[in-house]
N, C-alpha and C positions, 0 to 999 in steps of 0.2 A: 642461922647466922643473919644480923641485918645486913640487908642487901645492898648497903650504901657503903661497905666496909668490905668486898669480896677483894679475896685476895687475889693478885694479881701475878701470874707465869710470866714472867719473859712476854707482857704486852698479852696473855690468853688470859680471857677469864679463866678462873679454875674448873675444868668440866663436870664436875661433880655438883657444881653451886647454879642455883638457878641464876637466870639473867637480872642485871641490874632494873630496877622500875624508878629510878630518880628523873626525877623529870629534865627532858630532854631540850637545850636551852638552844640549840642548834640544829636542826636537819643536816649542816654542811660538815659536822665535826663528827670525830669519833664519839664513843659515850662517856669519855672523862671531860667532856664539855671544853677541851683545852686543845687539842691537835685537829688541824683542818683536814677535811678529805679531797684528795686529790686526784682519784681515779678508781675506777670500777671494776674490777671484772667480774662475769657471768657466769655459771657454769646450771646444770642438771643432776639434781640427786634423785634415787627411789627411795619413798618412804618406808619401815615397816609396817607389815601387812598391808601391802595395798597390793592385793588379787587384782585379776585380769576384771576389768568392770567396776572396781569398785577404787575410789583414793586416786590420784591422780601425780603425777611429777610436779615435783616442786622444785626451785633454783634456791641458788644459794649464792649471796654477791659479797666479794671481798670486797672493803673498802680502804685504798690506799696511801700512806701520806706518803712521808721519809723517814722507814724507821723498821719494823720486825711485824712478825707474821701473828697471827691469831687462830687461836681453834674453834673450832663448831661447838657450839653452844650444846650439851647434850644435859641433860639431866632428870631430876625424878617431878620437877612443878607440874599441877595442874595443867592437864592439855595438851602435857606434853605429847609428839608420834615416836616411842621406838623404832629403831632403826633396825632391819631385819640385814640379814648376810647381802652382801651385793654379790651380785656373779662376776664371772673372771673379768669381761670388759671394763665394769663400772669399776672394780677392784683398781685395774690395771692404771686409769684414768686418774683416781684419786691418790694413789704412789707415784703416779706423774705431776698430780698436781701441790701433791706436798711437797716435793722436789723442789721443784720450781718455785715457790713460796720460800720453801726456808733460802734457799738460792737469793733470792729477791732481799731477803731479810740480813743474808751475807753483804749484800750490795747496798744496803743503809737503810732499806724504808721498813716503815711500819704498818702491819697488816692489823684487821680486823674484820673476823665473820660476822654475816648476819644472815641467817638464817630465815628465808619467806617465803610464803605458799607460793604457786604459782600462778593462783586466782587475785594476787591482790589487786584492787580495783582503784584509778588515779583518781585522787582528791582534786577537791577544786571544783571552778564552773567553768563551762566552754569559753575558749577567750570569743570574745566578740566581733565579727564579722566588718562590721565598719564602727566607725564611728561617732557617737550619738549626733552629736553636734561638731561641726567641722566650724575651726575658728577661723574670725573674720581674717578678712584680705591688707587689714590694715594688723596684723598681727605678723611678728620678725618672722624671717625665714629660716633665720638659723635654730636648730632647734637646742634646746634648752639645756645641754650637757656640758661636763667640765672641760672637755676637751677643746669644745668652741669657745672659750674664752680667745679674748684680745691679745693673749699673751704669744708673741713675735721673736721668743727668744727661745733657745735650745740648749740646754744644759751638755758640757762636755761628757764624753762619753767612750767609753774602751771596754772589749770584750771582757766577763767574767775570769776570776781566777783564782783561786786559793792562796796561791802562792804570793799574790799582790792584795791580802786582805787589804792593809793597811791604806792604801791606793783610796778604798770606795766610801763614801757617806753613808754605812749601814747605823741609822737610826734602831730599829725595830726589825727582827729577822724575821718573825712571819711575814711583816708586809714589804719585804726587801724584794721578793721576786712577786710579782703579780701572779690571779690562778691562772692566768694561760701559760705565762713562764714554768708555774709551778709543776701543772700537764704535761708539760713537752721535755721536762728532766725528768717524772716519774716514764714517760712513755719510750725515751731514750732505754734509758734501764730495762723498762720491761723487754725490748728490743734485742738487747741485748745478754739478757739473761739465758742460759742455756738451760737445755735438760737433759739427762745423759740416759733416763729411763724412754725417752722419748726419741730415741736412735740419734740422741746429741743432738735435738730440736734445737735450733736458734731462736727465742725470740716468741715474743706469745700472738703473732699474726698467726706463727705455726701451727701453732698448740690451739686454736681458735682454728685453723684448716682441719686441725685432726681430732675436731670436738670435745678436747680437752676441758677447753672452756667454750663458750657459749658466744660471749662480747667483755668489750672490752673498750671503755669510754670514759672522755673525763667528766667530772660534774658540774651541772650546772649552777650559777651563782643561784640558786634558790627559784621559787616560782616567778613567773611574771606577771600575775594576775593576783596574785596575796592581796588581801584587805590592809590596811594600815599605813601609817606612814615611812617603815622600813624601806628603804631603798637598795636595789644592789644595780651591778651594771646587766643584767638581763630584762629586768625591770624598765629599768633605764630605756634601755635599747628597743625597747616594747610600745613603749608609753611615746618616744621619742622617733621612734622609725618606725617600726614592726607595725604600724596600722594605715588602712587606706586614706583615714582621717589626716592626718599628716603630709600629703603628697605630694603637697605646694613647698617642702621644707628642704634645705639642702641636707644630702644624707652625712649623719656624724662618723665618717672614716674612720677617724684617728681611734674611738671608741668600739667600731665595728674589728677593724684590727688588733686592741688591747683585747680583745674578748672572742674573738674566732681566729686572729693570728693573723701575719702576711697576706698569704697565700688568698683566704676568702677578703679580705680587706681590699686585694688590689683587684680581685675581680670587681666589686660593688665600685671602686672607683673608676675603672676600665664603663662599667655599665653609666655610672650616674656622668661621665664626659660625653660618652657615645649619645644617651639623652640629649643633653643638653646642645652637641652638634646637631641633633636632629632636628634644633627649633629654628635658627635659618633658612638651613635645606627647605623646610615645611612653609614658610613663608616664599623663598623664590619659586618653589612649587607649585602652591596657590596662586601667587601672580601669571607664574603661564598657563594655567589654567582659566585662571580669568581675562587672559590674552587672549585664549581661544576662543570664550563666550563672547567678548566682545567685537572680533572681528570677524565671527560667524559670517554677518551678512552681508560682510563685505568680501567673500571669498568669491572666484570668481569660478574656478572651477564644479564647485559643490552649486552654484547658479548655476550652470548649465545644467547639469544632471538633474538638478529639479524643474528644470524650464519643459512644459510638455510640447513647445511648440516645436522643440529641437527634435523629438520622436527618434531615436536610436534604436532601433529593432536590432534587440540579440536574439542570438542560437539559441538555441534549448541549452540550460543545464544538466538533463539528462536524457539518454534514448527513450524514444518510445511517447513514454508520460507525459514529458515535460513538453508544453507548447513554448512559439517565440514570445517575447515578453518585450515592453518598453525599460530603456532606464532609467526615465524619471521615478519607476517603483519603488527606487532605492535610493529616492530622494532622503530620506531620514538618518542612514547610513553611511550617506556621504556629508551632511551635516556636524552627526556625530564622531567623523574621523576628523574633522578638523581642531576639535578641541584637543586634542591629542599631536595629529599631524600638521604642525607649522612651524614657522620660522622661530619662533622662543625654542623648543624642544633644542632644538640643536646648539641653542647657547645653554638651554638649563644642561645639556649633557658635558658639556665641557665644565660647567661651574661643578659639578658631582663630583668628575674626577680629580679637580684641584680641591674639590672638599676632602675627598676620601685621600687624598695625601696629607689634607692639613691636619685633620683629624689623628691621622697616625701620631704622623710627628707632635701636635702638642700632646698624646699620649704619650710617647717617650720621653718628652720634657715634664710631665707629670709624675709619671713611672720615675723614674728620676732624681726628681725633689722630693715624694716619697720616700724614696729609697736612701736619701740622706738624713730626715727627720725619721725617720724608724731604724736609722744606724743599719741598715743593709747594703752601704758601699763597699764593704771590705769582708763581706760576706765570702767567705770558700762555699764551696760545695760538701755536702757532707754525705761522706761515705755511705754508701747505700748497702745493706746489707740481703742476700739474696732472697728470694722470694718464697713461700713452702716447697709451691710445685716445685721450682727450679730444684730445689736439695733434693726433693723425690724423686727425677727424671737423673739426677746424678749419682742417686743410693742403687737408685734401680738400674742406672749402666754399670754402674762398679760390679755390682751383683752379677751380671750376665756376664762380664767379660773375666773377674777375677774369681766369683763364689765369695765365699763368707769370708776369707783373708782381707778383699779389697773391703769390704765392710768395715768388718774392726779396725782395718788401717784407717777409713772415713770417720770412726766413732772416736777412735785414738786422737786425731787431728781434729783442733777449732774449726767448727762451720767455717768462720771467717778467713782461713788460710787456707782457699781453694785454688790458689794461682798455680798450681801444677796444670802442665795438659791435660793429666789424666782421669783430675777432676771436673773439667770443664766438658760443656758440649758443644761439639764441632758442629761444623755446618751440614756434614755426612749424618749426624743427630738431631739434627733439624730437616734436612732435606724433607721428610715426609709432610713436616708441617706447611712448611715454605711451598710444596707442591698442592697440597690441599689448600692453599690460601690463594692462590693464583689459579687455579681450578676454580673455587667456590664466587671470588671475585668477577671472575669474564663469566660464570653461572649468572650470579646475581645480575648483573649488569647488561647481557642478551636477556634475562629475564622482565627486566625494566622497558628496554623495547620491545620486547613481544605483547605485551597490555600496551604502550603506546600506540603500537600497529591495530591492536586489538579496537583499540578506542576507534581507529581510523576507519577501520572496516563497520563499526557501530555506526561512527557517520554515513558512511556511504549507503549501508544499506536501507538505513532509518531514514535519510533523506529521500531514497528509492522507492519507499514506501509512505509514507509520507506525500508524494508528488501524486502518486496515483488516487489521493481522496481529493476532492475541488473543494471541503470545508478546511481542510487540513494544509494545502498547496501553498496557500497565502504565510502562514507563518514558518515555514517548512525551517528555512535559515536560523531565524530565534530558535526554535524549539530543540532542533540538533546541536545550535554551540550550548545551550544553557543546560541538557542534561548531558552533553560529555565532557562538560567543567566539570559538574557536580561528580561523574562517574573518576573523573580522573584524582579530583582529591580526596573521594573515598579511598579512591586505591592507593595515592599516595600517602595516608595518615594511615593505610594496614601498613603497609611494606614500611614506614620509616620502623615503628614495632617492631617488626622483623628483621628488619637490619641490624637494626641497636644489638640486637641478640646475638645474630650470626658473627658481626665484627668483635665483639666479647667472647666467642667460644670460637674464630679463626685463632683470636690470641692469642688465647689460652694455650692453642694447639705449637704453638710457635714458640711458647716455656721462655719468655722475655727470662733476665735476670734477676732486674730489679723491679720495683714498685715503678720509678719512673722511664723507664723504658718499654713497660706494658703499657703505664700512661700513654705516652707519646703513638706508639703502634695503632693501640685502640682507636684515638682520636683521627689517625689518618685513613683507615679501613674506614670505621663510622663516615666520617666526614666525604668522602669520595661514595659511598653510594649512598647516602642520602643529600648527596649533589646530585647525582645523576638522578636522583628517584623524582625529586623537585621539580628539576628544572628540564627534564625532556620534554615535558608535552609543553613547555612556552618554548624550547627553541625548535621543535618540530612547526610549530605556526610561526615562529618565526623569521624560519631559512628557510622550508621547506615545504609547507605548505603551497600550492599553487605553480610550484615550478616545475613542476614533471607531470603537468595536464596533458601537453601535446595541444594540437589544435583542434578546430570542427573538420572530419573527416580523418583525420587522425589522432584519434584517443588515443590514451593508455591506461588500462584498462587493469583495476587490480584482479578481479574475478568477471567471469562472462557477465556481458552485460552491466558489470558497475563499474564505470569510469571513476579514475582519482579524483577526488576533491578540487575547485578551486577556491581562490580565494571572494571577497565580495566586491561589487563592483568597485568599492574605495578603496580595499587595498585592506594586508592583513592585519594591518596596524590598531584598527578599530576592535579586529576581533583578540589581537594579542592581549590587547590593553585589560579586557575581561575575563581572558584568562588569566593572567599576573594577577589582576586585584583579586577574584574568588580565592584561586590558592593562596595567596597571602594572605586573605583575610580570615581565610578558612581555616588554616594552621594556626595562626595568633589565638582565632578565637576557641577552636575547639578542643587542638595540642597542646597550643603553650597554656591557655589559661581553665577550663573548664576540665584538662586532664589532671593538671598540678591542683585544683583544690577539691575536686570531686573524687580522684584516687585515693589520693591519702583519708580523705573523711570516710569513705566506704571501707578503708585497710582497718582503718579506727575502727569504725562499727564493727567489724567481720571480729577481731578481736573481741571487742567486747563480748556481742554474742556466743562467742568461743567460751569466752571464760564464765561465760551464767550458766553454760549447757553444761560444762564437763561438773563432774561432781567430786564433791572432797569440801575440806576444811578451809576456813580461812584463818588466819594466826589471829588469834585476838590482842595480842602486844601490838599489831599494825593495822588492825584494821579501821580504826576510828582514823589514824594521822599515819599517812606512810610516809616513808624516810624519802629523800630526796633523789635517792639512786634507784629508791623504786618506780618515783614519778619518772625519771630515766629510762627505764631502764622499758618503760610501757611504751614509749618514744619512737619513732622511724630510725633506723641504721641512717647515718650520715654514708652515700653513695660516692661521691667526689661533685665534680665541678665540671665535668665532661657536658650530661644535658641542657648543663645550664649558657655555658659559653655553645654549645650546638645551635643551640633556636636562635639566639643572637648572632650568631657568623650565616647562618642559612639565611635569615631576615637581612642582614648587611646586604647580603648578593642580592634579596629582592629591590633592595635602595637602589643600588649603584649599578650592578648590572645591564637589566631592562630598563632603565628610568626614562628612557627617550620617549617609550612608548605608556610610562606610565607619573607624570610629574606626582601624584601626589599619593605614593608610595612612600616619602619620609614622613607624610602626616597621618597617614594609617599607623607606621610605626614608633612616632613618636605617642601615639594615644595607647598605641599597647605598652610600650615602657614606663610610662607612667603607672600604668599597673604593674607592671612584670617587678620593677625595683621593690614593691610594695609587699609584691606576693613572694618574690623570693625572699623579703627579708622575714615575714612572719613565717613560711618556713621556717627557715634557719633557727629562730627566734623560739616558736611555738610548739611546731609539731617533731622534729629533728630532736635526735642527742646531741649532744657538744663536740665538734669535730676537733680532730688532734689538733695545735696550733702548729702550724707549717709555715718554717722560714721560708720565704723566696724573693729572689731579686725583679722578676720580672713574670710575664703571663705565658712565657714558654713560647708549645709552639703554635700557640692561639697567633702569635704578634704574623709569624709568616704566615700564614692563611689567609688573614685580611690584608696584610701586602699582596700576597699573589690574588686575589679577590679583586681587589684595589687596583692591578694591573690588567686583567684579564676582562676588567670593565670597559676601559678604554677602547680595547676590541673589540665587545661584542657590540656598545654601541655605535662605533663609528659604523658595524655592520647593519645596523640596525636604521639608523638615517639611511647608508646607501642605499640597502638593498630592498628595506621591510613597506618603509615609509616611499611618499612620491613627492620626498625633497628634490632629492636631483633631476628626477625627469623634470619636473618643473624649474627648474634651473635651466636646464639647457634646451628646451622648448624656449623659455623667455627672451634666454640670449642669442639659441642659436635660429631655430624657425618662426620664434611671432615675428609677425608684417609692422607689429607699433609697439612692441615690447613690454606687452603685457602679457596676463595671463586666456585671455580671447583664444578660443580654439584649442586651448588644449585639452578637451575630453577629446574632441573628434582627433586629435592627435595621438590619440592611445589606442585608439578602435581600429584594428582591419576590417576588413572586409574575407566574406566568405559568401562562394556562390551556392547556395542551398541544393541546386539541383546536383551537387557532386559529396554532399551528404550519400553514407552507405545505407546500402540496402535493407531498411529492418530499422533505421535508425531515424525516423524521418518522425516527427510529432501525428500522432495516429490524435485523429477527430480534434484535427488543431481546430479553434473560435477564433482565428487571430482576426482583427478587423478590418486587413486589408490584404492582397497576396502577397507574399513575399519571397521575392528575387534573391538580394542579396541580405544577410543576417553579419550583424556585429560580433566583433570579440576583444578583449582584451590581450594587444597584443603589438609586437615592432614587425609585422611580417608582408609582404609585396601582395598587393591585392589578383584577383583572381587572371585580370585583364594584361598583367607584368608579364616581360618573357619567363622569368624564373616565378610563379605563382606563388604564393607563399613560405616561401622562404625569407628570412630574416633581412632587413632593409637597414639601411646603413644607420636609418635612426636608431636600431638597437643598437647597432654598434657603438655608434656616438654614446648610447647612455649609460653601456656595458663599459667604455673608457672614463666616463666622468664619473661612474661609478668606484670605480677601481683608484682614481687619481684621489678622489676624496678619501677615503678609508685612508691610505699613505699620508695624504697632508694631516687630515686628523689625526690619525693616529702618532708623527712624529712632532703635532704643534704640541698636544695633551700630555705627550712625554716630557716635551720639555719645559714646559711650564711646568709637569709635578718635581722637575730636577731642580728647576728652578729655586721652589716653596722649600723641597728639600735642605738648598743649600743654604736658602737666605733665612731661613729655623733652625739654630743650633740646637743637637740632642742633647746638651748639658745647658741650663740657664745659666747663665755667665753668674748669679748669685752665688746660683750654689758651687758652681765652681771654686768661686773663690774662696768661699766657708769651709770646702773641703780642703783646701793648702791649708788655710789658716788654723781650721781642725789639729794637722797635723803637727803644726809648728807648733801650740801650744803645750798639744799632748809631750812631744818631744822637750819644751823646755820643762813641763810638768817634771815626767822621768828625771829630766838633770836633778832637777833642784830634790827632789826626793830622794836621789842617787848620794848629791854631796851633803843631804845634811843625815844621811846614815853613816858616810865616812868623817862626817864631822864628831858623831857621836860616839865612833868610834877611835877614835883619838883621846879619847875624853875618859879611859878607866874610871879616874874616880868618880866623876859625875854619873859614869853608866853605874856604876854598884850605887849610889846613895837616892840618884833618879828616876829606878825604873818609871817608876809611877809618870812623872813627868814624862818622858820619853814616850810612854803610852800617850798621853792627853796628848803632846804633840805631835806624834802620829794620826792621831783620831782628827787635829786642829787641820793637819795637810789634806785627810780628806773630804772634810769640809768645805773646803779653801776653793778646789777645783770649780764647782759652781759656779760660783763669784765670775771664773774668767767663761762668760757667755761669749755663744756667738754670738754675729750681728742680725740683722734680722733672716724671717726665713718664717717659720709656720709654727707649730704650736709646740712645746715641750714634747719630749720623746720621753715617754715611759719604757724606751729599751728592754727587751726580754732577754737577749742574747748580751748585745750591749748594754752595761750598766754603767749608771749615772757613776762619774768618777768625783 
């Protein structure tokens, strides 16, 4: 029979006819070159005759419009593999999965198999890494897509409906719903579809837990790298974003959302604002930075400590080894803390936190206006349907508590109609999980301290050793912070790895209900210990360091012989500053960017090699041009948006947080998001399958995070001026003890006195060189000199600067509040624009309905003109939805190609 003429089943080729060979005018369609493909599923078949060694598993990928089901291609052509008996599993799987199919086919779509090795290898050449030539500067920013047109006006618009055909401007039905819209009705469906050989499976997430199927994804508009002048929006988006060449360009939203939906739209919008706040932050940052270089050498205290004529004899830093030492040694030190430690830091801290409010808020006035040019104002929430495990953890309580009756009653009864108690699980059904997550949580998190302490004890005894070599003595300080930064963000880029894991199988164990309720859990478990994993060893130097030294003659001593750590002659602020920048820089560069393009290329490779080793056939119908789901289907699993918003909210805290001690932490991070936008978008673009399109109104519970981030900034730095930095002692030495109210005198104002001969026994510098005898030895400290009735005990100056300490934190901390209440209040979360578009929306739409309401009772009045009219009647139905258009809003941002809301 010729093969351009096979007769057609109910949408199946006939199985007895070999497969059509007409040449194929579409990758995206079925093979009658007429119906689009709109979704994929995956599944595993065994071939005949393929022995233990020899033939290999091959897949087999439905591809799905709106319509009915198709059969496996079987027959006698050349080449073809018999199919030998399957055993009871594979049997049981493929009665599930025809179920389900014909089910599918019950619910309107239309199926078709295709039949492919499992070797088939992705066509095409590697997309290209940067690109060739980066155009000039004097070249637009916007980039070159439809969506960036000048066009200011918004076509009316109202939720989809059957019932109100008449209502919409349907031109052309194929291109009436776009392929994201198109995705998101096939995947509804599939969602919904049951299978009753599958224990009344809901939904093919299930059937995909219970290896029924494989995957399960929409298709993408075609390659991105094709030869020719063909364009699709993947293409687009490629050519247009998805390259590093690009970088200088604003990113095209409106087209990132037609084409990955909401959900990934307002993340990249969320990202490409946060960028562009980071480029002020980045400039007042540099200026106090270059505040600091420029008044270096006018500081007066960092003069003294380099002056050798001043001669400051300290204590030993540690028993035994260590001799007394001058501190003009640490003349470099104290130089160095001043770029960091001055009077700008404390304004740049205050300017962060009214940034990191203003930031939010024009986010939500962003989010916002979005969310009215994408028709998301009037969004509901849409019913969530339960998740596999959850139905497993509920088959399986039925089971223990009733036996096989409460089963059949669960198989009898819709998945969906679980609102009884007795299908639900109680908190008594949970309880083991909720105890293992509160267990495993206070686990992880004493586990996080114990390597910080770990770290701690590295210094002290590295320094201990270290002191006892005279070539090695001299850099002793450098060489201890610099390799337990490095030790510390090895540790911390293993452990974040391990977290990610731990908090995804805490979850798991806690059998959430929905999709978005494991979402939510996940991200708070995740996000809470890789805060703590982060950010302990910078808040350990920076509260904690140097405060529980005790004094000379009174250490405190972690192990025999190794006194705790102090800080360095300038204060710990120098040394914080270098730990915040390595781990910053360190995660950016090796986590966020060298893991995202080096894993995935190595997952690639690992595949590939896979598929050259394992031995079998390849189809000879695909292997010259594979089909587009196969290019798919060779693709990364789209994972969600959790890691993505993670390195972004963890980097936020490096901004806002520390920033006192680190001004130009928004310009490290503005130079990583320039990349980061770049590389998640060719992700998304390149190496990813097509993620489901996901309506959503807003970023969840990302938005509370960086509030509570945003708040909890506030605090740590006002702690951070008081307690870390030597702002306030220098404040109130200024005002309250200099003789001429400057800063004259005040090193010697920070140094007690200790009488050396009340040094203990054993602890005294063995074969000190020092150059002259010494009496009494310095220390950093507010304590009553040897010669006082109360000898060393604290002098009222600490107390004085233990009070100004404590009053600052209070003023700062309730001026920074109310200045962000302020910003708050004088930022409306709605733009008064859109506001108004939205009443005006409404009124229109409601006079719309009138008038469409009275001229159907017009026409209904009208008998005879309805028998002799129809026709007419039609055209002016068709005329009214037309019509809507016409009445635009006023301005506002670009056309809304509506998924959910269509153009009325």
């Amino acid at each position: 029979m010729d093969p351009e003429h096979l007769p057609v089943i109910n949408n199946y080729l006939d199985a007895n006819e070999p497969p059509s060979s007409e040449a194929r005018l579409s990758r995206m369609h079925f093979h009658d070159n007429q119906r689009k493909v709109d979704y994929v599923l995956a599944y595993h078949y065994r071939k005949r005759g393929a022995h233990l060694g020899h033939g290999s598993p091959g897949h087999s990928l439905a591809v799905i419009s709106n319509g009915e089901t198709g059969k496996e291609r079987h027959g006698g052509g050349p080449g073809d593999v018999e199919l030998g008996p399957l055993d009871a599993l594979e049997e049981e799987r493929r009665e599930q999965r025809d179920e389900f199919e014909h089910n599918l086919m019950a619910a309107g779509l239309e199926l078709e198999k295709d039949l492919e090795m499992y070797e088939i290898k992705a066509g095409g050449s590697i997309a290209k890494k940067f690109s060739a030539i980066l155009q000039t500067l004097s070249s637009p920013l916007q980039p070159r897509v439809p969506e960036h047109s000048n066009n200011r006006m918004k076509n009316l618009s109202y939720p989809f409906s059957r019932e109100k055909m008449y209502l919409y401007n349907i031109q052309e039905k194929d291109t009436f719903f776009d392929n994201a819209t198109r995705s998101r009705i096939v995947h509804e469906i599939l969602k919904r579809t049951a299978c009753s050989r599958a224990n009344n499976t809901m939904g093919i997430n299930s059937l995909i837990a219970n290896n029924i199927y494989e995957a399960a994804y929409p298709l993408h508009d075609g390659e991105y790298d094709s030869p020719g002048d063909d364009m699709n929006d993947r293409k687009l988006l490629y050519q247009e974003w998805a390259r590093y060449g690009v970088f200088y360009k604003f990113q095209p939203i409106d087209l990132i959302r037609k084409y990955f939906g909401e959900k990934i739209g307002l993340y990249f919008a969320w990202l490409g604002l946060y960028t562009s706040f980071l480029i002020p932050s980045s400039v007042i940052g540099v200026i106090v930075f270059l505040y600091g270089c420029a008044t270096i050498e006018e500081d007066i205290p960092s003069k003294e400590m380099c002056d050798h004529q001043n001669a400051f004899t300290m204590c030993p830093l540690c028993d035994k080894s260590c001799d007394y030492w001058n501190l003009s040694s640490a003349c470099g030190t104290a130089r160095a803390s001043h770029l960091f430690d001055n009077p700008a830091t404390v304004f740049f801290s205050i300017f962060m936190a009214l940034w990191a409010t203003m930031f939010l808020e024009n986010w939500k006035r962003l989010q916002m206006r979005l969310g009215y040019f994408w028709d998301l104002t009037g969004i509901e929430e849409e019913e969530e349907h339960s998740r596999p495990e959850y139905e497993t953890k509920v088959r399986e309580k039925l089971l223990k508590e009733s036996g096989k009756s409460a089963v059949q009653k669960l198989e009898a009864n819709s998945p969906e109609d679980d609102e009884d108690d007795e299908d639900k699980l109680t908190w008594k059904d949970r309880f083991p999980g909720y105890l293992m997550n509160f267990a495993s949580i206070l686990f992880m998190i004493a586990l996080t301290f114990s390597i910080v302490f770990g770290v701690i004890v590295y210094r002290i005894t590295t320094a201990a050793a270290l002191s006892l070599n005279k070539a090695t003595r001299s850099n002793v300080r450098v060489t201890v912070t610099a390799t337990a930064v490095i030790i510390n963000l090895v540790v911390i880029l293993i452990l974040d790895e391990i977290y990610g894991a731990v908090a995804k199988w805490l979850t798991k164990i806690e059998v959430p209900k929905t999709e978005q309720t494991f979402e939510e859990r996940l991200i708070l478990k995740a996000f809470l210990l890789k805060f703590v994993n982060a950010y302990s060893p910078i808040f350990y130097v920076a509260f904690f360091k140097g405060r529980f030294v005790g004094r000379p003659g009174s250490y405190v001593y972690v192990f025999d012989g190794y006194r705790m750590e102090e800080c360095a002659p300038g204060g710990c602020l120098m040394e914080l500053c270098i730990q915040l920048s390595i781990i910053m820089l360190g995660k950016q560069l090796i986590q966020n960017n060298i893991f995202e393009i080096g894993v995935p290329k190595l997952k690639k490779l690992f595949r590939k090699l896979k598929d050259e080793t394992e031995p079998g056939e390849s189809d000879p119908d695909h292997s010259k041009r594979p089909e587009q789901w196969d290019l798919d289907h060779s693709l990364e699993p789209y994972t969600g948006l959790t890691p993505e918003y993670m390195e972004m909210i963890i980097q936020f805290g490096f901004v806002t947080l520390f920033v006192a001690s680190f001004p130009l932490a928004p310009v490290f991070a503005l130079l990583n998001n320039v990349i980061e936008v770049r590389l998640d978008a060719k992700k998304f673009v390149t190496e990813l399958r097509r993620p489901d399109a996901v309506r959503t109104k807003d970023i969840g519970i990302w938005f509370d995070i960086l509030s509570g981030i945003g708040k909890f900034s506030v605090i740590i730095n006002a702690f951070v001026i008081a307690v870390t930095s030597d702002f306030i002692p220098r404040l109130v030495y200024q005002y309250s003890y200099s003789h001429n109210g400057t800063l004259h005198g005040f090193v010697n104002h920070t140094l007690s006195f200790f009488n050396v001969s009340q040094l203990k026994e054993g602890t005294q510098p063995e074969n000190s060189q020092f150059d002259q005898e010494v009496q009494f030895c310095r220390f950093k400290d507010y304590r009553e000199p040897p010669w006082a009735p109360n000898p060393y005990e604290f002098s009222k100056q600490y107390w004085s600067v233990l009070s100004a300490r404590l009053a600052f934190v209070i003023i700062f901390q309730n001026l920074v509040m109310f200045l962000s209440v302020l910003v708050d209040w004088m930022i409306p979360d709605i733009p008064t624009d859109i506001s108004d578009q939205i009443k005006k929306e409404k009124s229109l739409l409601v006079d719309f309905f009138l008038k469409e309401e009275h001229e159907k009772v017009k026409l209904a009045d009208e008998p005879a003109q309805r028998s002799q009219g129809g026709g007419d009647r039609s055209r002016r139905s068709r005329a009214a939805g037309s019509r809507a258009p016409s009445g635009r809003s006023q301005p506002g941002s670009i056309a809304s190609s509506g998924s959910q809301h269509t153009n009325v």
